[in-house]
C-alpha positions in Angstrom: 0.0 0.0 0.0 1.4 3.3 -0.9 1.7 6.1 2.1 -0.4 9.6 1.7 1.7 12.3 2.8 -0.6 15.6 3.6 1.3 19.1 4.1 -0.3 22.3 5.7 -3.0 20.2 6.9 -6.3 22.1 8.4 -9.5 20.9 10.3 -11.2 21.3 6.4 -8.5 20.7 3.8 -4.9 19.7 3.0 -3.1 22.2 0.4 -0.6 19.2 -0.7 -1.6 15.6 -0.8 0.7 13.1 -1.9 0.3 9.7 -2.8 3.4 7.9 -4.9 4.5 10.4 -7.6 1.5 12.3 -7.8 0.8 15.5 -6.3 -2.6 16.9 -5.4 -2.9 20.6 -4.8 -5.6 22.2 -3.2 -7.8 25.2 -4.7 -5.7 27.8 -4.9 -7.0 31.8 -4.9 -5.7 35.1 -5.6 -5.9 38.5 -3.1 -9.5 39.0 -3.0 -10.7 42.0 -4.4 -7.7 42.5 -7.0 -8.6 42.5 -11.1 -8.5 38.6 -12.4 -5.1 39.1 -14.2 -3.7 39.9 -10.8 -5.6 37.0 -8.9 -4.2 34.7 -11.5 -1.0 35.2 -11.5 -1.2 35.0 -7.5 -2.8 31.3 -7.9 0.1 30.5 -9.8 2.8 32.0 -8.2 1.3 29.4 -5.1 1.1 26.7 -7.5 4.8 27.2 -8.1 6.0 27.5 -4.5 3.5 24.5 -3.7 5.1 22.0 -5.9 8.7 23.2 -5.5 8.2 22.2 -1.8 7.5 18.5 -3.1 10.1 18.6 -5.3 7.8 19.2 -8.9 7.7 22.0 -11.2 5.2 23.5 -13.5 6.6 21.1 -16.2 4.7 18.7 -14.3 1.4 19.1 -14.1 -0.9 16.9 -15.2 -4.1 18.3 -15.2 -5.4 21.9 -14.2 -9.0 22.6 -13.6 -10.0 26.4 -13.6 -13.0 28.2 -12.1 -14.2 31.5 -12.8 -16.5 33.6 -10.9 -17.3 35.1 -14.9 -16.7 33.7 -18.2 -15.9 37.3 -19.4 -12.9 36.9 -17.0 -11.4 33.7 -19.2 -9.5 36.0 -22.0 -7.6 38.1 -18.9 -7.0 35.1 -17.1 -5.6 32.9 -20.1 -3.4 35.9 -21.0 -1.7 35.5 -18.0 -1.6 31.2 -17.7 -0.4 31.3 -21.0 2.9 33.3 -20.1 3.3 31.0 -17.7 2.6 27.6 -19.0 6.2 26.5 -21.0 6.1 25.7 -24.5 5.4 22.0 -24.7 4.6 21.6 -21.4 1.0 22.5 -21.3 -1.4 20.5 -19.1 -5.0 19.3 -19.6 -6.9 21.8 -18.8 -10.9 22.4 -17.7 -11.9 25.6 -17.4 -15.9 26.3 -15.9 -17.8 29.4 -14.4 -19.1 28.9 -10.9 -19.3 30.7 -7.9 -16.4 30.9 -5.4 -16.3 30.9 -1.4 -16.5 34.5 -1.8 -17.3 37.2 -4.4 -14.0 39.0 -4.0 -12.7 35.9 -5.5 -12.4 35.5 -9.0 -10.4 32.7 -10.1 -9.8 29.4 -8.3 -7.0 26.6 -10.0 -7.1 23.2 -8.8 -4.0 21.4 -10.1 -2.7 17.4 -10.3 1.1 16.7 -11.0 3.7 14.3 -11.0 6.7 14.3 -9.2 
């Protein structure tokens, strides 16, 4: 049976689960309030530090899933994933509209990866 390692574990949530080689992130949200471009790039800026502590990357990830508050939002927010995403390294991806934990929140990105 292979172990589950949990990091920055809460009563409600883990934000790292591992099990093996793969690499579960929690939801991860911008600084509420700000434009969606700047959200975005906060959620990914976490995303990085997140899977450097497990020893991943960016080049690693699996499969994103993307929530917006607004569909209008998706051309901001993809103007700033796709600067970050490396060339040949891009993930599947889902990308929905629903509503987040709170409406100062615009953007959420839930993220598998491999070690």
């Amino acid at each position: 049976m292979t172990d589950i390692t949990r990091h920055h574990t809460a009563t409600r949530m883990s934000q790292i689960v591992e099990l093996g080689d793969t690499i579960y992130l929690a939801g991860q949200v911008g600084t509420a309030g700000a434009p969606v471009a700047q959200q975005t790039q906060d959620c990914l800026d976490k995303i990085d530090a997140l899977l450097a502590e497990v020893g991943s990357d960016k080049t690693r990830i699996l499969q994103t899933t993307i929530w917006l508050a607004d569909m209008k939002d998706f051309a901001a927010m993809n103007a700033v994933w796709d600067a970050w995403v490396p060339e040949g390294h891009a993930p599947a991806r889902a990308c929905g509209e629903a509503r987040l934990a709170t409406p100062e929140y615009l953007v959420e990105f839930i993220v598998v990866a491999a070690r």
